[in-house]
SEMI-71727 format. One record per residue (C-alpha): residue in three letters; residue number from 1; z, y, x. Coordinates in Angstrom, 2 decimals, always signed. Layout:
// residues N
 residu num       w       v       u
    ALA NUM       Z       Y       X
...
//
This chain:
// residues 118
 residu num       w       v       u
    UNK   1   -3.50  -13.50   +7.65
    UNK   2   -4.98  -14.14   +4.40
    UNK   3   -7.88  -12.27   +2.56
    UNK   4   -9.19  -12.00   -0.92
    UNK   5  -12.65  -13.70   -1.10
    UNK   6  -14.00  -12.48   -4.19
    UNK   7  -15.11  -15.05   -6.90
    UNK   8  -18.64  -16.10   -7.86
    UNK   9  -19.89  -14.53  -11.17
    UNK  10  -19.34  -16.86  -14.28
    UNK  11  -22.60  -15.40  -15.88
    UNK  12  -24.19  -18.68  -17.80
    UNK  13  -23.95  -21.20  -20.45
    UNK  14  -20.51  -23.54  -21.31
    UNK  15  -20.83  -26.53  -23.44
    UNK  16  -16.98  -26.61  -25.69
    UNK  17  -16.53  -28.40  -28.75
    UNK  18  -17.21  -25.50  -30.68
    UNK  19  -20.77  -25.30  -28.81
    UNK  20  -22.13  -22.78  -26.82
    UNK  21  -20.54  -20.14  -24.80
    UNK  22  -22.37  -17.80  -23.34
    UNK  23  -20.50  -15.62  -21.07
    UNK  24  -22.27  -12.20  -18.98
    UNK  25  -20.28  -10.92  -16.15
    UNK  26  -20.91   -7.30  -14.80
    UNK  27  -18.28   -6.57  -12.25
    UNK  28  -15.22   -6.99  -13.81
    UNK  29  -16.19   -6.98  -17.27
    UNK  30  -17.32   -9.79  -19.27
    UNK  31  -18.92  -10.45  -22.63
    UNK  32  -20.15  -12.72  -24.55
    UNK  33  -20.73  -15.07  -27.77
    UNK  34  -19.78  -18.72  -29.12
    UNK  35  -22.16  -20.57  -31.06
    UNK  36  -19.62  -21.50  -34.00
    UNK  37  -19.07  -19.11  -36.90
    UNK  38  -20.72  -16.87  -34.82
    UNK  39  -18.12  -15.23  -32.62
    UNK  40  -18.46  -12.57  -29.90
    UNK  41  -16.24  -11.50  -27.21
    UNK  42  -15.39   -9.29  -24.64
    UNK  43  -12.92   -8.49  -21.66
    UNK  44  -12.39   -8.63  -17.93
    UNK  45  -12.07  -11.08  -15.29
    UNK  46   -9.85  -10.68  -11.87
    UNK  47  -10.00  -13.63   -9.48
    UNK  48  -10.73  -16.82  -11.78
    UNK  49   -8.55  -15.62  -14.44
    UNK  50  -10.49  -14.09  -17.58
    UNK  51   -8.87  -12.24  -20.41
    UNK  52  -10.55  -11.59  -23.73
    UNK  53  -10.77  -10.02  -27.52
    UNK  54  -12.27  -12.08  -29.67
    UNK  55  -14.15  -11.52  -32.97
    UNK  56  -15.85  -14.07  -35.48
    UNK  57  -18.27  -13.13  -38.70
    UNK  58  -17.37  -15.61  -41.21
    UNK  59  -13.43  -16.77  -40.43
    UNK  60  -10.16  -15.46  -42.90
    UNK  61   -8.51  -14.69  -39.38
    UNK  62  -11.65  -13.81  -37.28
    UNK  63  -10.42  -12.04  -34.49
    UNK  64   -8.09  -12.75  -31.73
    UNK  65   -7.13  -12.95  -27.66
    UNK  66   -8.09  -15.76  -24.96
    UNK  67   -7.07  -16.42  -21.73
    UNK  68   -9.63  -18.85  -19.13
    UNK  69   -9.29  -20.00  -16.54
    UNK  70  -12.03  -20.95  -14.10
    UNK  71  -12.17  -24.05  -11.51
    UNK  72  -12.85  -22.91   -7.91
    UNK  73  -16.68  -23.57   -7.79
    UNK  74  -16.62  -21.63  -11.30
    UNK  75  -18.37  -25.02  -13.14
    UNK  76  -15.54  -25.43  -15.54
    UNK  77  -12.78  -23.63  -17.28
    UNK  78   -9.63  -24.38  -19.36
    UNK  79   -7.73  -21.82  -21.96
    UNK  80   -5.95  -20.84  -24.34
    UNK  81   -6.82  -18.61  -27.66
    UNK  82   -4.99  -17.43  -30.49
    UNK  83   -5.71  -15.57  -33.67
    UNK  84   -4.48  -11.90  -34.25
    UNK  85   -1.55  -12.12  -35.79
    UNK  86   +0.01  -15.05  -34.48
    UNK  87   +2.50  -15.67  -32.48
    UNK  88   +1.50  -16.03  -28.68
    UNK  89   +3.33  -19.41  -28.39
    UNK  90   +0.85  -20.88  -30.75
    UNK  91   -1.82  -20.94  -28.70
    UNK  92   -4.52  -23.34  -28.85
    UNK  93   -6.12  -25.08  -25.77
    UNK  94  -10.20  -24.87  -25.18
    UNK  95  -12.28  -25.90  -22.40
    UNK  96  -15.67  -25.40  -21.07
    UNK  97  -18.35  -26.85  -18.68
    UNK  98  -21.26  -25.41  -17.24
    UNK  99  -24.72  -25.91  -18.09
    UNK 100  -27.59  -26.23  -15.50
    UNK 101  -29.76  -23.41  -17.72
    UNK 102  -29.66  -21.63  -21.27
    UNK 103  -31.96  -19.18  -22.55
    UNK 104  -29.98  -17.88  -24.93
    UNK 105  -28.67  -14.40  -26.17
    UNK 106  -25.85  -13.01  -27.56
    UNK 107  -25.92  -10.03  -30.26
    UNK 108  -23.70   -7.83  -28.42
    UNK 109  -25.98   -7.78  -25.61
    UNK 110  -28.85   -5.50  -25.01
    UNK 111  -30.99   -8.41  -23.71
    UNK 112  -31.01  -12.43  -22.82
    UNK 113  -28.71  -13.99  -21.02
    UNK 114  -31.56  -14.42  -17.98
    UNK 115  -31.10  -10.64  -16.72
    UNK 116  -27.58  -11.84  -16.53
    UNK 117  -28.49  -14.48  -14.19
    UNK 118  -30.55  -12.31  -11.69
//
């Protein structure tokens, strides 16, 4: 018989090539920032599989939908993203890493990413 062992939280720090990603996971629910132009995000996460809106500050087309998802042991992730507007097909691929520690904060979050963590 199988069962459904839930999956660790993804709360933490991913290096990308656009920078940071900080991601905060309560429950279900996920949000979060990107270091480049300044983007923040939000959505939900069943199993490894993590759906988001996404919105940057400073971009012509700054908002937009992602799809990750996250290697067993949750260190890692690969995606897709695409801009609002676009058609789905075009999406473009993004990956992520985790990193050991981060400090940082996102401005959609009420405080740092360490109460995420505890």
């Amino acid at each position: 018989r199988l069962t459904r062992t839930p999956f660790i939280d993804v709360s933490g720090t991913y290096s990308t090539r656009d920078g940071a990603l900080r991601i905060r996971q309560e429950g279900s629910s996920v949000t979060g920032c990107y270091d480049e132009r300044g983007g923040t995000m939000e959505g939900g996460i069943e199993g490894r599989v993590m759906k988001l809106k996404w919105r940057e500050k400073t971009q012509e087309h700054n908002e937009g939908e992602a799809m990750m998802v996250f290697s067993s042991d949750g260190q890692r992730w690969a995606g897709l993203f695409s801009y609002k507007g676009e058609d789905p097909e075009e999406g473009r691929f993004w990956t992520g890493v985790r990193r050991p520690a981060d400090n940082g904060t996102c401005p959609n979050w009420k405080h740092g990413i360490e109460d995420a963590l505890l």
